[in-house]
C-alpha positions as CSV (number, residue, x, y, z in Angstrom):
1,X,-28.0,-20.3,-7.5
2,X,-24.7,-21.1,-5.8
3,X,-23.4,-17.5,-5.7
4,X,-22.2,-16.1,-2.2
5,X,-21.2,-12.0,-2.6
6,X,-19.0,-10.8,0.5
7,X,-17.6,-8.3,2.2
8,X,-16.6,-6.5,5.1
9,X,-13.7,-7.8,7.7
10,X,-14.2,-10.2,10.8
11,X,-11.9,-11.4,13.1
12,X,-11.0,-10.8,17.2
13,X,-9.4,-7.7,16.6
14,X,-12.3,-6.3,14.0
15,X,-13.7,-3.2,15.2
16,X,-17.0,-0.9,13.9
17,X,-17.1,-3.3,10.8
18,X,-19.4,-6.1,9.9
19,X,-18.9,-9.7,7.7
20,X,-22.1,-10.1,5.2
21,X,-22.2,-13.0,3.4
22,X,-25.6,-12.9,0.7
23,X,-26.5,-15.7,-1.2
24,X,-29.4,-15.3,-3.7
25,X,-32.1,-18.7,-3.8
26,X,-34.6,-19.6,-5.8
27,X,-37.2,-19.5,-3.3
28,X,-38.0,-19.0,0.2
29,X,-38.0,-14.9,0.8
30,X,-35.2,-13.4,2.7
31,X,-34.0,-15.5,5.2
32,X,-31.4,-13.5,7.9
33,X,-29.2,-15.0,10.4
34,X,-27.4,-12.2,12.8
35,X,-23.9,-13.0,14.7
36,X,-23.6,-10.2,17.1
37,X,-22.5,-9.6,21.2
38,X,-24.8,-7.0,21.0
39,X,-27.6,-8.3,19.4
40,X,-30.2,-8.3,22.3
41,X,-29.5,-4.1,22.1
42,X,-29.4,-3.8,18.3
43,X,-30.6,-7.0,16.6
44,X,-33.5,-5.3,15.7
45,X,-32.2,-2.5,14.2
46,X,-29.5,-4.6,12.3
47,X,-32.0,-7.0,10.7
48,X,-34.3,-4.0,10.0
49,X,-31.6,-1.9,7.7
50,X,-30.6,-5.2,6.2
51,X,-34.8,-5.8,5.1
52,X,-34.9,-2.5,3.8
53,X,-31.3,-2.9,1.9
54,X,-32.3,-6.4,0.7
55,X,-35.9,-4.6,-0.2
56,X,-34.6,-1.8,-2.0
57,X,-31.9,-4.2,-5.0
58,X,-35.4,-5.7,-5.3
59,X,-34.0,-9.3,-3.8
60,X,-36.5,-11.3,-2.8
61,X,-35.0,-14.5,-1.9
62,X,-32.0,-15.1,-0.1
63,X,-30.2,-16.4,2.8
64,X,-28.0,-13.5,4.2
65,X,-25.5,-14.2,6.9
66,X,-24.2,-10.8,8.9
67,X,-21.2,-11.1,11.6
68,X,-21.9,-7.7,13.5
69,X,-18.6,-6.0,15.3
70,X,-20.1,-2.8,16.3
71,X,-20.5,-1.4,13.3
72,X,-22.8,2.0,12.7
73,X,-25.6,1.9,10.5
74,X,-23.7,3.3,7.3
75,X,-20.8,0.8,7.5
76,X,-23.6,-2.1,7.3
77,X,-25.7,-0.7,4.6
78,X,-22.1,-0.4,2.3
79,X,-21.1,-3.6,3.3
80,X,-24.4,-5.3,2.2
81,X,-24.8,-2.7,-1.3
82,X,-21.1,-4.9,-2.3
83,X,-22.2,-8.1,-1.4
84,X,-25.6,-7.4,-3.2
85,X,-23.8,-6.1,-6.1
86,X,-21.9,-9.1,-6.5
87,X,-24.1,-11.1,-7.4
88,X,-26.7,-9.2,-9.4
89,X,-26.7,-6.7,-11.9
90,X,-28.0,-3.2,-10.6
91,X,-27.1,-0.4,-11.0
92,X,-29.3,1.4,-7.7
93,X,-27.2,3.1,-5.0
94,X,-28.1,2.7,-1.5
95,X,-27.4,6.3,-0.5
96,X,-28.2,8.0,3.2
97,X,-29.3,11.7,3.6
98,X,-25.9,13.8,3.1
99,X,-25.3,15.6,5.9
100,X,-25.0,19.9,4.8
101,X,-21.6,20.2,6.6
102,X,-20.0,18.2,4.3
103,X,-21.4,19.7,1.1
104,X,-19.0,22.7,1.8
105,X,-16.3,23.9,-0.4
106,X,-12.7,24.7,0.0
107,X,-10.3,27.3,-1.7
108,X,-7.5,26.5,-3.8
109,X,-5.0,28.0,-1.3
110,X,-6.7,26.5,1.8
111,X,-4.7,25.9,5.0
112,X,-2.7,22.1,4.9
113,X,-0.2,21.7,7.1
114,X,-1.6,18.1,8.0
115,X,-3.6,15.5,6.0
116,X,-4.3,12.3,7.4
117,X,-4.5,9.3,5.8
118,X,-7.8,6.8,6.4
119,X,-7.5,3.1,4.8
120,X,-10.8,3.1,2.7
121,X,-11.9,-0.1,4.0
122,X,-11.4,0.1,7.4
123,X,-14.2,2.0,9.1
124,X,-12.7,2.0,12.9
125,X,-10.7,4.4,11.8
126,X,-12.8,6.8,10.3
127,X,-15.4,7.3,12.6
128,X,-14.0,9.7,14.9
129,X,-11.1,10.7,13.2
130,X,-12.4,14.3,12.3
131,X,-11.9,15.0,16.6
132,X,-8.3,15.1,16.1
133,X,-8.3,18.3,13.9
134,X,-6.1,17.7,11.0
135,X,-6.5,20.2,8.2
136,X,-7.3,17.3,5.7
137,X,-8.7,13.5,6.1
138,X,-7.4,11.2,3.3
139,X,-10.0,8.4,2.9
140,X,-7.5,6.0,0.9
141,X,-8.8,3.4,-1.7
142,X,-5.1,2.9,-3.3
143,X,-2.2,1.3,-0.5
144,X,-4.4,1.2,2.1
145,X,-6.6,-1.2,0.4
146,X,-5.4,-5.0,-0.2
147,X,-6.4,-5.4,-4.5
148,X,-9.1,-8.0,-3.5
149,X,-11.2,-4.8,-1.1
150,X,-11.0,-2.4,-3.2
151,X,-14.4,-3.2,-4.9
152,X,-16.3,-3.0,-1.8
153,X,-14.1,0.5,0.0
154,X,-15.6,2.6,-2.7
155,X,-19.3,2.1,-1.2
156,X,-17.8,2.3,2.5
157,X,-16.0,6.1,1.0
158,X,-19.1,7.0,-0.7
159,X,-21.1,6.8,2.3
160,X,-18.6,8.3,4.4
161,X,-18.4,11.3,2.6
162,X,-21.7,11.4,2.9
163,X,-22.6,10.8,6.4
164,X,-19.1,11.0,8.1
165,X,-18.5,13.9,10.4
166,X,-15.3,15.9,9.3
167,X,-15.5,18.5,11.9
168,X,-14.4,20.5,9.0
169,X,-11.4,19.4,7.5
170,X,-11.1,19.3,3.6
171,X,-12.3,16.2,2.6
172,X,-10.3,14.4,0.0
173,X,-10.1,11.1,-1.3
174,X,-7.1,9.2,-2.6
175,X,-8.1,7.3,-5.6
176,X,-6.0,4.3,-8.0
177,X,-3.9,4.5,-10.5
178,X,-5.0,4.8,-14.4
179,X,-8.6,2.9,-15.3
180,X,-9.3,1.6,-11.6
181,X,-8.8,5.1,-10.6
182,X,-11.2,6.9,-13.1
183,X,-14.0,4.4,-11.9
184,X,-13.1,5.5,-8.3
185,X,-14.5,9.1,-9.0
186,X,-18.0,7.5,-10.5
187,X,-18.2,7.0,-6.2
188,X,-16.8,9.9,-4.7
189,X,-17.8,13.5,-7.1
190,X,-21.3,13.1,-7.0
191,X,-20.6,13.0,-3.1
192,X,-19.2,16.0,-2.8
193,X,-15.1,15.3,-2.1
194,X,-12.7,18.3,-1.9
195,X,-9.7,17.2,-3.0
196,X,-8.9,14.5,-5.5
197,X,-5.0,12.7,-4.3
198,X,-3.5,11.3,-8.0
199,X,-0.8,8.6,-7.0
200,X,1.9,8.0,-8.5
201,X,1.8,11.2,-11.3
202,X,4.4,11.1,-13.9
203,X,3.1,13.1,-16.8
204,X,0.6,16.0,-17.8
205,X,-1.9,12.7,-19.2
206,X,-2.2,11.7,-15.5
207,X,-3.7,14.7,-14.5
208,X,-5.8,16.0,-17.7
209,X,-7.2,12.5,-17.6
210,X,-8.5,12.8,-14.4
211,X,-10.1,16.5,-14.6
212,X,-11.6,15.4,-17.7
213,X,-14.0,13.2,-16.0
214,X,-13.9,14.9,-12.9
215,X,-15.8,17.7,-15.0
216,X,-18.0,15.6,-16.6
217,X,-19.2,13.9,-13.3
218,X,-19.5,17.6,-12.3
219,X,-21.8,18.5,-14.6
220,X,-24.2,15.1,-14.5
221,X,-24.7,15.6,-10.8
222,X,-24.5,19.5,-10.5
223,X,-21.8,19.9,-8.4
224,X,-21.1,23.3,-8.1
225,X,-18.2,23.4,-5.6
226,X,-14.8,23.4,-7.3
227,X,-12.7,19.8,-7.0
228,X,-9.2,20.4,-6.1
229,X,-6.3,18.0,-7.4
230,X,-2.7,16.9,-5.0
231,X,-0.9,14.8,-7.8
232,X,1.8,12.5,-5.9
233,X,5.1,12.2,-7.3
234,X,6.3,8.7,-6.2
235,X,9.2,8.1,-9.3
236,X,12.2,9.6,-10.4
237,X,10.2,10.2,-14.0
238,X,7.5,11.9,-12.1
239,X,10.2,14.5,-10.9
240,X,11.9,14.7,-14.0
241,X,8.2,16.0,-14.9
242,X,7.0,17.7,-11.9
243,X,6.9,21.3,-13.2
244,X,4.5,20.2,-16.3
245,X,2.3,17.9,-13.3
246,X,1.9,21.2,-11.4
247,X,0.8,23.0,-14.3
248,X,-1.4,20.6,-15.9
249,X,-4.9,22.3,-15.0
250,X,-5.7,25.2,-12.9
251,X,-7.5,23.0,-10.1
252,X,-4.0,21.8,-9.7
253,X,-3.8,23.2,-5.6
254,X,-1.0,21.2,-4.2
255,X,1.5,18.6,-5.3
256,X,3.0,15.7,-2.9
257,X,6.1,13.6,-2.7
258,X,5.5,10.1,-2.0
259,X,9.1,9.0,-0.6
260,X,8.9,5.2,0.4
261,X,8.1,4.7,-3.6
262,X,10.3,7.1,-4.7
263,X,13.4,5.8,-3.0
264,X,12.1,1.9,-3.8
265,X,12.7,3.4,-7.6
266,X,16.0,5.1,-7.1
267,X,17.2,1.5,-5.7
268,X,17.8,3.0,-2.3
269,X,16.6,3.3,1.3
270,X,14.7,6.4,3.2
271,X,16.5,7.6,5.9
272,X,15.7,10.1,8.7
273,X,18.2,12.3,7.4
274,X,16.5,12.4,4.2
275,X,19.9,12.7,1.9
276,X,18.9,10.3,-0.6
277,X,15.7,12.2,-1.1
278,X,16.7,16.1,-0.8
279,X,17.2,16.5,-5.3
280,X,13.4,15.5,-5.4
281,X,12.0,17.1,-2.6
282,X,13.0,20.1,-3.7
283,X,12.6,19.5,-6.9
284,X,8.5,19.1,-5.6
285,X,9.1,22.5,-4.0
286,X,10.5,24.5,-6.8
287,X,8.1,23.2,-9.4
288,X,5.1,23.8,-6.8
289,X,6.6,27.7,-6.4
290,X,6.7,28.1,-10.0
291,X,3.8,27.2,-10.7
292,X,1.7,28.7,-8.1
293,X,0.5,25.7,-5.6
294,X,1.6,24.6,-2.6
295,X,4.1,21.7,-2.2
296,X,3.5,18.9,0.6
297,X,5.8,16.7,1.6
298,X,6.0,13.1,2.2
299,X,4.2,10.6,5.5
300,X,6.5,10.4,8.3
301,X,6.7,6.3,9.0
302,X,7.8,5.4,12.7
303,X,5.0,7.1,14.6
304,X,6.3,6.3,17.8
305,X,9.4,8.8,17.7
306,X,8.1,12.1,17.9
307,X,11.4,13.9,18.6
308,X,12.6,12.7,15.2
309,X,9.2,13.7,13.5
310,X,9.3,17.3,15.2
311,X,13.4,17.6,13.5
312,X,11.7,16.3,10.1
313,X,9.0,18.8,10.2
314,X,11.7,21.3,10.5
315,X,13.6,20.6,7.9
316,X,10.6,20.1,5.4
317,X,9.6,23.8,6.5
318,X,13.0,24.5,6.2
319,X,13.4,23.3,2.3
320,X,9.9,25.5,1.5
321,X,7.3,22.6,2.3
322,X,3.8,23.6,3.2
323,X,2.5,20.6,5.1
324,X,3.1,16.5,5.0
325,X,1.2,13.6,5.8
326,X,0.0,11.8,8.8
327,X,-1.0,7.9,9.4
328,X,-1.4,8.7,13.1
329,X,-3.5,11.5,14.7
330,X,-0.7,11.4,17.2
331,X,1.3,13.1,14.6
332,X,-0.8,16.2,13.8
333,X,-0.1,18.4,17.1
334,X,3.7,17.9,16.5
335,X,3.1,18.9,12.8
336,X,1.3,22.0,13.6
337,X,3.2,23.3,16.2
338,X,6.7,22.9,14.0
339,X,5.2,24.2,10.7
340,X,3.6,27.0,12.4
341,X,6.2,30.3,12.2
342,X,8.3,31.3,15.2
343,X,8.0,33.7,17.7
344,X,10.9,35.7,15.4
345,X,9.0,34.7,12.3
346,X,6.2,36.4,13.5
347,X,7.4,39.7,14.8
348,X,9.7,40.2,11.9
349,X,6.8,39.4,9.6
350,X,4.8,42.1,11.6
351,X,7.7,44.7,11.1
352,X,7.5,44.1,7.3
353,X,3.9,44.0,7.2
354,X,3.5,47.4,9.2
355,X,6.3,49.2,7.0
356,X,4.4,48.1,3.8
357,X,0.9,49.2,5.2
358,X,2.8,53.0,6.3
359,X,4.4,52.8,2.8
360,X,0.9,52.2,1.0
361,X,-0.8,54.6,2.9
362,X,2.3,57.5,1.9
363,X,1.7,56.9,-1.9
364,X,5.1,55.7,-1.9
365,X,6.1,53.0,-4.6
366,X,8.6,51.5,-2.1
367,X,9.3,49.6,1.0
368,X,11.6,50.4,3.2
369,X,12.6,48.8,7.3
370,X,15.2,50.6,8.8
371,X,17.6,51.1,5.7
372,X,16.5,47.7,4.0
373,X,14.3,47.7,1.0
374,X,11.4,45.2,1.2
375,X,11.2,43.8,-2.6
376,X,7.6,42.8,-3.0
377,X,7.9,38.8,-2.4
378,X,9.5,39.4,0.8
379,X,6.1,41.4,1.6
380,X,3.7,38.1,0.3
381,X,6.3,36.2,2.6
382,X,5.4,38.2,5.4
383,X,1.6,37.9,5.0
384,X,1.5,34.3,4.4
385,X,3.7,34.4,7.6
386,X,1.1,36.1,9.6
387,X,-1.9,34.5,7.9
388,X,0.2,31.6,9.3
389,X,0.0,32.8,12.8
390,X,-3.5,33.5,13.1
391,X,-4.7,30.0,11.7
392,X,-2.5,28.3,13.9
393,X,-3.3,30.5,17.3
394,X,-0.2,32.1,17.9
395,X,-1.5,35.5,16.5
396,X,-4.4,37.2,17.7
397,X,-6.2,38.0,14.5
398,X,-6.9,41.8,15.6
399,X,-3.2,42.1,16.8
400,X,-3.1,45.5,14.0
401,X,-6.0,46.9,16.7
402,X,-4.1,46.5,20.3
């Protein structure tokens, strides 16, 4: 046997991660050699998870070779399942106790103003990413993976889901495209994911494909919670189609614009300003009001400048955009506090509220505010607005009591 299975990331700058190398011999029992600064602390309790990984694939011969960076006890078991799985046929999971917290579901209309996004196979930026409150954490196994990782980031998001602490944002999971992306949800379902993120959506068959064995996953491990769907539309075909995406199936919640691929399609370049991108951004918006879900809009790239994020924010709120991306926590306060209605938002949507409440309680089909009628969407307008307020703090949720 001259078979070596790898995985995981080394290097000077490699942080919470670990390099396994496991080769499988003909005799000899398990033989384990441990790189680590901190060994003298933890070598123990490294070689110990690795014996009872190695013990559990049933291998009992092999030299095994583990270059620790700090990495927690769910990152190294991942890392080891991959490289075991490379080079025998198994078809065991390695799975730690799921915590309850994240076996919680979300609704369909649940609050997003920020998502942001986790690469899928780099751990150091999981681990505490759930402190900086975003409404949704992204753990990414499509661009944020280089092709040859993506194998062994589907064990690393499995186990994440399952042991990571969200500190209850939605957890979703962005999977691949076609084939490589319906073999993504074998490792996330039955673990309890959120919200499924489709790249790269360009038809009705994107989406049905994917619910189709989302439901069938569903059912085999009894997961009772409902699986949301955020399609992405990243061409100039997929917003052509976008009102058919948004209505493919009814766990449909949201729908995303992916702009760096989108304006890669149309031949041009994104700018600030967003000019080249304001047909299908709205486009994404309309079709998202039409057909009932929210619209997201698009990552923000330079996360350095955020006076020009804050004036981006504005005008996706301004073109009827629910929320956008992150790829820095630093991004989410400026996020929240520019999607998040005004103080004249918020008392105008208090006046319209109020009027409709007195109307209601008159019996009178009608609502009036001073000598405006209030058509009924400008009354949903007004209660999103305040439901607005009070999630993001700037409305005292009793404020109808003082």
């Amino acid at each position: 046997m001259d078979k070596t299975g790898t995985a995981g990331n080394r290097g000077p700058r490699v942080r919470s991660d670990v390099w396994v190398e496991v080769s499988p011999v003909l005799s000899g029992g398990i033989q384990i050699n441990i790189k680590s600064k901190v060994k003298a602390l933890f070598g123990r309790q490294i070689r110990e998870l690795a014996e009872e990984v190695l013990r559990f694939f049933e291998l009992e011969n092999a030299h095994v070779f583990i270059e620790d960076a700090g990495a927690v006890d769910f990152v190294l078991a991942a890392r080891l399942e991959a490289a075991i799985k490379q080079v025998t046929k198994t078809e065991k999971e390695f799975l730690f106790p799921l915590l309850e917290e994240n076996t919680t579901a979300t609704k369909k209309d649940n609050f997003r103003f920020s998502r942001l996004y986790l690469p899928g196979n780099s751990p150091k930026l999981m681990i505490n990413a759930g402190v900086h409150k975003p409404n949704g954490l992204i753990l990414d196994l499509e661009d944020a993976v280089a092709p040859a990782k993506k194998f062994e980031a589907r064990f690393l998001v499995r186990n994440a889901l399952r042991t990571l602490r969200f500190y209850g944002a939605e957890r979703m999971v962005r999977i691949n495209q076609g084939a490589r992306g319906l073999e993504d949800l074998n490792y996330v379902i039955p673990h309890h994911a959120n919200m499924i993120l489709i790249p790269k959506c360009e038809s009705e068959k994107d989406i049905r494909q994917v619910a189709e064995k989302v439901e069938q996953l569903r059912e085999q491990h009894e997961i009772t919670h409902p699986v949301w769907f955020m399609p992405i539309i990243e061409s100039a075909k997929g917003v052509m189609n976008a009102y058919q995406i948004a209505g493919a199936d009814p766990h449909v919640a949201a729908m995303a614009i992916g702009l760096e691929d989108y304006t890669a399609d149309l031949g041009t370049h994104r700018t600030n300003e967003g000019i080249e991108s304001f047909f299908a951004r709205s486009m994404v918006v309309n079709a998202s009001r039409a057909a009932g879900i929210q619209p997201i809009d698009s990552v923000f790239s330079d996360v350095s400048d955020m006076e020009a994020l804050a004036e981006n924010v504005k005008r996706s709120k301004a073109l009827g955009f629910d929320g956008m991306g992150c790829i820095h926590p630093r991004q989410i306060k400026v996020i929240h506090e520019n999607f998040a209605p005004d103080a004249a938002e918020i008392d105008k949507a208090k006046k319209i509220f109020l009027a409709f409440k007195e109307a209601e309680a008159k019996g009178l089909g009608v609502v009036s505010l001073g000598s405006k009628m209030i058509d009924p969407p400008v009354v949903k307008r007004a209660m999103n607005t305040i439901k607005l307020a009070v999630n993001t703090g700037k409305l005292n949720k009793n404020w109808m009591e003082n």
